[in-house]
Each structure stands twice: as C-alpha cells, then as structure tokens.
N, C-alpha and C positions, 0 to 999 in steps of 0.2 A: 768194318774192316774185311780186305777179303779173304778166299781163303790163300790165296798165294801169299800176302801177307803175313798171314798167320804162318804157313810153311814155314816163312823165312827169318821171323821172329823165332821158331824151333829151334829149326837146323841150328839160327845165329850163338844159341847156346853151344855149342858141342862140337869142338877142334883142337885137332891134334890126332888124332885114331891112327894108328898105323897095321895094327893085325888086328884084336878083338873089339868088334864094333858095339857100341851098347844096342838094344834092340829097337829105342827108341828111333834110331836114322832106318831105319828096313819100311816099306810103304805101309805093311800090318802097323807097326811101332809108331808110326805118324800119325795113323788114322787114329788111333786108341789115346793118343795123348791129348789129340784137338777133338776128339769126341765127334767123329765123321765116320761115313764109309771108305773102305780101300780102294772101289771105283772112283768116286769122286778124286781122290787123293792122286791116285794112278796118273789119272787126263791132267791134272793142274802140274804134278811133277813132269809128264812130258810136254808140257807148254814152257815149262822154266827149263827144263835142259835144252829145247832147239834157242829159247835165251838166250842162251849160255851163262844161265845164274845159277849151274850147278855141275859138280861134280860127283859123276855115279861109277861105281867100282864095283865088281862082285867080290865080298868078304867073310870073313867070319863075324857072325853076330852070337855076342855071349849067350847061350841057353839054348841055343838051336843048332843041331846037328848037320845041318847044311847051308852051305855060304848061299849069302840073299842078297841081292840087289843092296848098296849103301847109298845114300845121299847125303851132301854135302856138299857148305854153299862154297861155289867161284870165287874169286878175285870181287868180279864185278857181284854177285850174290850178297858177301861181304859188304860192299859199298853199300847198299839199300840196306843192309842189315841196319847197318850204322843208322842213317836219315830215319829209319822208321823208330829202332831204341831210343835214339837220343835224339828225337823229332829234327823236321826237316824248315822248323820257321824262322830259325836266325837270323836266315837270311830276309824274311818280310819283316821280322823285326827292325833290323837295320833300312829298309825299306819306309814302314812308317815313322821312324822318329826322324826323316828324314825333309 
C-alpha cells in the first residue's frame, strides 16, 4: 500500500472539525500515526493537495499553542477514501460471475 494511501485511509477517519483540530490531521500528527518521517509526509501531502484530494486550513490543533497547517480529505479525497475502506472489486466481481 502506498503511502498516499495510507494518508487517506487516516485523514478518512476524522470529519467534522471546525475550531479545535486534533493533532493527529497537522503533518507532525501524520507522520507519528503512520510511523514515517514529516519530510516524507510533507512531499506526498503536497502531491494530494495540487490533486485536489484535500483540504488544508491553518487551525488550531489541541495541545499546541500555535495554529499549524490541517488536513483533510475533499469531496473527491472522500471518494477514494471509500473504494479503498470498503474495497474497490465489486465491480470485477460483477465482472467475473459474468
């Protein structure tokens, strides 16, 4: 799996945030969840946002005394969150009994 994957399996957890971010969505809180580096993390987040499989806000993150970068997945983000939780082979299923 990749790591943009993995991102989006994250992020796909945690929605709804409107003022207090948890610190898991900030690129530190990513990194440390998937057990990566914040470089690594950084480059793959800004491959997904010129995407457009995210949205990024500067917020408040609980426990940290200055607002940091948030991310959270799109519309379209969303969309692949789904196919990859709830697997994408329904459709080759329907394919082979075919």
């Amino acid at each position: 799996m990749s790591l943009k994957d993995k991102i989006i399996l994250h992020l796909g957890k945690y929605s709804g945030y409107t003022w207090d971010f948890p610190y898991a969505l900030c690129q530190t809180g990513i990194a440390e969840e998937l057990g990566t580096v914040r470089t690594n993390i950084a480059r793959v987040l800004y491959t997904m946002q010129s995407e457009n499989l995210l949205e990024v806000e500067q917020n408040h993150v609980i426990g940290l005394k200055r607002k940091r970068l948030t991310y959270m997945l799109s519309e379209k983000g969303r969309e692949i969150f789904k196919g990859l939780y709830y697997g994408t082979n329904e459709n080759d299923k329907d394919d082979a009994g075919e």
